[in-house]
C-alpha positions in Angstrom: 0.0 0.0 0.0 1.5 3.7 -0.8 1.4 5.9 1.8 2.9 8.6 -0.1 2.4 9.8 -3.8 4.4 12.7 -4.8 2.6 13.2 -8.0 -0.6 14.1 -6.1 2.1 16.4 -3.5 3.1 18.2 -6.0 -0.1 18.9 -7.5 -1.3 20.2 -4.3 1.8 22.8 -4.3 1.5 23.8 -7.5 -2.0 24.1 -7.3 -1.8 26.1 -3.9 1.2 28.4 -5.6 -1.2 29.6 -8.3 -4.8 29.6 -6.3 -3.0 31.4 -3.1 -2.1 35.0 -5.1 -5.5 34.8 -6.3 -7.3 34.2 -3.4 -5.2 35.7 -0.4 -5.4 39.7 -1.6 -9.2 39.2 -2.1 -9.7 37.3 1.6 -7.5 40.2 2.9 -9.3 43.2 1.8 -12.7 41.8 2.7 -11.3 41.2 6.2 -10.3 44.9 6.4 -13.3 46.1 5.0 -15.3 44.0 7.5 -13.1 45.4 10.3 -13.5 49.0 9.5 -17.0 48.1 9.1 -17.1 46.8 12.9 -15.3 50.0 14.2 -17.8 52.5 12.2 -20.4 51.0 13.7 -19.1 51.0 16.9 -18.4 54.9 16.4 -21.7 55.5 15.4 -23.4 53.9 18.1 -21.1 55.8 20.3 -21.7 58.7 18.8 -25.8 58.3 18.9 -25.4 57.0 22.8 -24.3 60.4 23.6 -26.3 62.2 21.3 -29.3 60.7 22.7 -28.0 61.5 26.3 -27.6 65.1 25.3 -30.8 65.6 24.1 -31.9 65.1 27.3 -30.5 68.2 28.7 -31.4 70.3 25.5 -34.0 73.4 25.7 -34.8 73.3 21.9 -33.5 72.4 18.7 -32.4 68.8 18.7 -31.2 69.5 15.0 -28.1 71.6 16.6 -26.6 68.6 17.6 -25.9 66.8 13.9 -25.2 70.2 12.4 -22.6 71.2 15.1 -20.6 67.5 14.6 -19.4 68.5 11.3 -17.9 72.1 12.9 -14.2 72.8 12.1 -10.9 75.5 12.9 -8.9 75.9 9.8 -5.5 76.2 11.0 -4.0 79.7 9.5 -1.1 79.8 7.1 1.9 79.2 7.6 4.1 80.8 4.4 5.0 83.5 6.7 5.4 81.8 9.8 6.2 85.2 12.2 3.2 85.8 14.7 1.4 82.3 13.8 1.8 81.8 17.4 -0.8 84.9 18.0 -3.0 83.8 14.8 -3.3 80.3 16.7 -4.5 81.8 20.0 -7.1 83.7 18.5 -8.4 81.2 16.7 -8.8 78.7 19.2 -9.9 81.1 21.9 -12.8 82.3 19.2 -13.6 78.8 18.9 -14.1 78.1 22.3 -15.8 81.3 22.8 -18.2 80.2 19.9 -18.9 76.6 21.2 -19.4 77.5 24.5 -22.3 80.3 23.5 -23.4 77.4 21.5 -24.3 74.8 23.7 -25.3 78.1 26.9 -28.2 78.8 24.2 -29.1 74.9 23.5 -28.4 73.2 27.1 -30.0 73.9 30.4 -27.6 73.7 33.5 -25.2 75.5 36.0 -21.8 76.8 34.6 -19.8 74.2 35.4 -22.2 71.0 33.8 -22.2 73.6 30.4 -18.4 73.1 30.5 -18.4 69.5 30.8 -21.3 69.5 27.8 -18.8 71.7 25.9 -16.0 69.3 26.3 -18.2 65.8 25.6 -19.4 67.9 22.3 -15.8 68.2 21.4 -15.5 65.0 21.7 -18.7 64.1 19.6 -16.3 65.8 16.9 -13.7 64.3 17.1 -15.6 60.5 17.0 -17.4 62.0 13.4 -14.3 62.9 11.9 -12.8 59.3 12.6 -15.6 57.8 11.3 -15.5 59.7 8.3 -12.0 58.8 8.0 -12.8 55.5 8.1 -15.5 55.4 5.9 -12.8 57.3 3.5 -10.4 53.9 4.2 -13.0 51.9 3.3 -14.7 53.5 -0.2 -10.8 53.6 -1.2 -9.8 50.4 -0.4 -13.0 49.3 -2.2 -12.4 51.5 -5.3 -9.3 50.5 -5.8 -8.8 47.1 -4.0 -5.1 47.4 -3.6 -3.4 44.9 -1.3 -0.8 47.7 0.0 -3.5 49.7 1.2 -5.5 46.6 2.7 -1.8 46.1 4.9 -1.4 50.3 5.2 -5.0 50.2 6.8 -4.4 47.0 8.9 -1.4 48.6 11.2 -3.3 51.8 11.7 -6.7 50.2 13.0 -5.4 49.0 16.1 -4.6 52.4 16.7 -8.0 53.7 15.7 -10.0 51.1 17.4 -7.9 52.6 20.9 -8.4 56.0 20.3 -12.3 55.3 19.6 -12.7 53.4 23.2 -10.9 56.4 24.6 -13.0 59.2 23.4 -16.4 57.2 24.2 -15.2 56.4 27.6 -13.8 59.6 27.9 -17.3 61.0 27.2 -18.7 59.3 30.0 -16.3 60.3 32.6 -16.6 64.2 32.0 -20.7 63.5 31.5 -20.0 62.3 35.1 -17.9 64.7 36.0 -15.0 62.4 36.7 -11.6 63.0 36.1 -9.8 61.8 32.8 -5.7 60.9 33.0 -5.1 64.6 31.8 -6.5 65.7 34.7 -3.5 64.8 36.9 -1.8 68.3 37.2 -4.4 70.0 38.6 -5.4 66.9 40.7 -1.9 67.3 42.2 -2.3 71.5 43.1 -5.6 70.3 44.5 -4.0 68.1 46.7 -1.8 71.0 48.1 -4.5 73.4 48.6 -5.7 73.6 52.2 -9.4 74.9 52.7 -8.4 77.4 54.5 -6.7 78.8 51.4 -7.2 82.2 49.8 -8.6 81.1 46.3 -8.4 83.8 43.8 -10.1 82.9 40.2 -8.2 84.3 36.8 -8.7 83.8 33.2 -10.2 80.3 34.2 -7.9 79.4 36.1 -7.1 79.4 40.3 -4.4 80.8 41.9 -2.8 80.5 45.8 -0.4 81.9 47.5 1.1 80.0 50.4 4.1 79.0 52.2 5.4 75.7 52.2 8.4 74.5 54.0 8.8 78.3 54.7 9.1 79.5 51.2 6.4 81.6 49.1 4.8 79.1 46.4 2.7 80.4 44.4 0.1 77.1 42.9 -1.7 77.9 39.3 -4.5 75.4 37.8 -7.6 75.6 35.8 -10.7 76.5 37.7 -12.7 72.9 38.7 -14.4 70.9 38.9 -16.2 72.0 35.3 -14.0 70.9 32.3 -11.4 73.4 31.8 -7.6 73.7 30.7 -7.9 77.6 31.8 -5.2 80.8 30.3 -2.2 79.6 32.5 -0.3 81.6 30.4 -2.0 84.9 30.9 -1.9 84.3 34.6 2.0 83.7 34.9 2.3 86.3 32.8 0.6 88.6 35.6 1.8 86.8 39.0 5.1 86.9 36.4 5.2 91.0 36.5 3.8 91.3 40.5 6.0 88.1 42.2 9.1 87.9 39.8 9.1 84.4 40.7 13.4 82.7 40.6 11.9 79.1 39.7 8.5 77.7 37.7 7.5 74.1 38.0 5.2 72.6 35.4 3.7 69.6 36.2 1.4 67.6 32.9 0.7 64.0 31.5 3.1 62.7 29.3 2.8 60.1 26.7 4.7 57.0 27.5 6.8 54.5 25.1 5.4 50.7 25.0 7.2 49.3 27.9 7.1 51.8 30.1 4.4 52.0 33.0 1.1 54.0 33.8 1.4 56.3 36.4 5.3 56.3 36.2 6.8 59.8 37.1 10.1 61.4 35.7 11.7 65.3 36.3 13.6 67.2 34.0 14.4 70.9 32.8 11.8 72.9 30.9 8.2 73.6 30.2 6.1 70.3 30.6 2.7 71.7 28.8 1.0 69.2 25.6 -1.8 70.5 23.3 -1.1 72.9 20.0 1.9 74.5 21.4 0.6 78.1 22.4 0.8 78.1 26.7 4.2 76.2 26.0 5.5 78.8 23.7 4.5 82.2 25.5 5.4 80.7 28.9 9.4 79.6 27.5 9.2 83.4 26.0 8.5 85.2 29.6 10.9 82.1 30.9 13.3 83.1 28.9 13.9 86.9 29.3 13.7 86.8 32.9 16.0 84.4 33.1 13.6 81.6 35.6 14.8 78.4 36.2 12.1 75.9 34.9 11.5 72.5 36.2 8.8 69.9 34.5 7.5 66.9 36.1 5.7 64.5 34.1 3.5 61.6 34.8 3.7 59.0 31.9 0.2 57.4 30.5 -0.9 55.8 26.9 -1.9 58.7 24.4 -5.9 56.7 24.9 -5.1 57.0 28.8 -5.0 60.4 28.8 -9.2 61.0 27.5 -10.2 58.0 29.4 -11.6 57.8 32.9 -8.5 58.3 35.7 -6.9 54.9 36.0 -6.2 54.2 39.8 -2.5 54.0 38.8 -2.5 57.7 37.5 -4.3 58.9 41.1 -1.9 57.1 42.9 1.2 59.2 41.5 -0.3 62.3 42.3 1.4 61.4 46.2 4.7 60.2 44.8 5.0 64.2 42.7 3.7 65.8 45.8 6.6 63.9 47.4 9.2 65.4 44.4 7.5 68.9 44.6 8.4 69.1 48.4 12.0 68.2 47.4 12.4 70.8 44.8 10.7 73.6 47.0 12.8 73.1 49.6 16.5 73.2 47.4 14.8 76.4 45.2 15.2 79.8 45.9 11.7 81.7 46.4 9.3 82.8 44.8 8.1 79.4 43.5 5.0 79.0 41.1 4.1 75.7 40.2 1.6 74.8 37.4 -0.6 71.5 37.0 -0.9 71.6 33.6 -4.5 69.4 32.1 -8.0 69.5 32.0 -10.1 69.7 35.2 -12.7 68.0 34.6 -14.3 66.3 38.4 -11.1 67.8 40.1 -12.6 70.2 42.7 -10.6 73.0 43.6 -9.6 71.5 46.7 -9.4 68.2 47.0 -12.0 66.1 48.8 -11.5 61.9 50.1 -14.5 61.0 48.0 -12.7 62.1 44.7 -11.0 58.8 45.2 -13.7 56.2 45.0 -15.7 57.7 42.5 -12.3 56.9 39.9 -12.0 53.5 41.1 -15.8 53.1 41.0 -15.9 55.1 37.5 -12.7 52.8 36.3 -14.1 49.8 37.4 -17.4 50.7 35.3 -15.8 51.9 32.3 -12.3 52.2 31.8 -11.1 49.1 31.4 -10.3 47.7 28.3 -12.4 44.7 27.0 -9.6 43.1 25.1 -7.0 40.4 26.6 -5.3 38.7 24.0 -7.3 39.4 20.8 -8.1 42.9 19.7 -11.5 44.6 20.2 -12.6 44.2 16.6 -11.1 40.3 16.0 -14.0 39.8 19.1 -16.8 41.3 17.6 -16.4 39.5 14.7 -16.2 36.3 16.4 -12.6 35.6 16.1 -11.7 34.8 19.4 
């Protein structure tokens, strides 16, 4: 009896050597297209979730909400780069300005639940353009069916299926008027504020003056617990002309390399502020001619860590930079201001116990990630 017939083996190899081109560019750029399919209509569902939760809160005109999703800044030229710096500002600040009398005249609520609908709207942007980005991926890859593009658009879902999650449970947090990861600078100048504290409010923002470990420090955050990043660039800019401070210390989230872990805290020299690049810019300018030595501290956390709901980690280094900040106060030379840099949205001015369990009762709810070992996506399509 023969076991083995290499006629028929080589058949098979041949045959599988001619079929497989054929066959594997076509099963790959239906699985793409069914996974961008998945992720759209997870976005949209997101995106109608919230909608439907706004609606709630609306005093008329339920029709703002679709028309204000497709709002947009066009960023100003650049061919003559002097004073873009000042063309950026005012831009976003009439932005903000317009967005926030938007949703005043739509939503009912106090001051601080308008910011935090303000802020979720933003967000509500930011899911419709991905989606419309994906839909772009997918009406390309099907006009064209190109196998390069099927690979280009299978390394960047991953990151697109993250950054979805993010913004969705990022919604729910500031809805809830939790913190989110960028909240962990002012979190930090909360935790230093005493309620016994002069608070005086500027340009969004809170300022105190104090002494610790005998030396004037001088602690600048955006006004909470409302969602706000605040003008902490026009208020060093005044405590910068009254104080003359000898030393600023910024203190932000920082996005960390693969490897590296949540909630893990490093110092260096300079101006630890994210975003566009405005605060960072003007603050380095004032830094700069009057000579002030600059510390940053930054606490390191996924770019998707950052919008989501405060992970437990993140709250817990919040003690360990206290820790650091006592260290450099007492070695500095006063004045001292120190910045925490991030949105305050659920930080309360001055911090209160309860701030703690409602994160790990908000993170246990909704920021955890659902995957383990196969992607979000691969699971709703029954892969796992």
């Amino acid at each position: 009896m023969v076991l083995f017939q290499p006629e028929i083996f080589w058949i098979l190899i041949f045959l599988f050597a001619f079929i497989y081109p054929l066959i594997y560019p076509r099963v790959l750029i239906a699985y793409t297209l069914s996974r961008i399919s998945v992720l759209t209509s997870f976005i949209s569902s997101s995106i109608n979730e919230i909608k439907n939760e706004l609606k709630k809160k609306m005093k008329k005109n339920q029709k703002f909400l679709d028309e204000i999703l497709e709002y947009f800044v066009i960023q100003p030229t650049s061919l003559d780069p002097f004073g873009i710096v000042k063309k950026f500002e005012h831009l976003i600040d009439k932005s903000e300005e317009r967005l926030k009398k938007f949703v005043k005249d739509k939503f009912e609520g106090e001051e601080e639940e308008i910011l935090n609908t303000k802020s979720v709207i933003s967000i509500l942007i930011e899911l419709n353009f991905l989606k419309k980005v994906l839909e772009h991926y997918a009406e390309t890859l099907k006009k064209y069916k190109n196998l390069q593009l099927a690979f280009l658009f299978q390394m960047v879902l991953p990151m697109y299926e993250k950054i979805s999650q993010a913004f969705y449970k990022g919604a729910i947090a500031i809805s809830k008027n939790s913190p989110i990861g960028d909240g962990i600078g002012p979190l930090v100048i909360s935790k230093m504020i005493d309620k016994k504290d002069k608070i005086k409010e500027i340009d969004d923002c809170i300022l105190v003056i104090k002494k610790i470990k005998g030396k004037k420090v001088i602690l600048i955050r955006a006004k909470g617990p409302g969602s706000r990043i605040g003008k902490i660039n026009k208020v060093f800019e005044k405590v910068l002309k009254i104080y003359k401070p000898k030393k600023l210390v910024t203190i932000d989230a920082a996005r960390k390399l693969e490897g590296e872990k949540t909630g893990s805290i490093a110092r260096g020299t300079g101006v630890a502020i994210g975003g566009i690049g405005i605060e960072k810019f003007q603050i380095e300018e004032f830094a700069t001619k009057y000579n002030i030595d600059l510390d940053a501290i930054v606490i390191k956390m996924g770019e998707e860590e950052a919008i989501k709901p405060m992970n437990p980690e993140i709250f817990k280094a919040s003690n360990k930079v206290i820790e650091m900040l006592m260290e450099i106060i007492e070695e500095s030379e006063d004045p001292i201001v120190i910045i925490g840099v991030g949105n305050s949205a659920g930080v309360p001015n001055v911090y209160e116990d309860e701030l703690e369990r409602k994160i790990k009762e908000i993170w246990e709810k909704f920021g955890k990630d659902e995957e383990e070992k196969k992607s979000f996506i691969d699971k709703l399509l029954g892969m796992d």
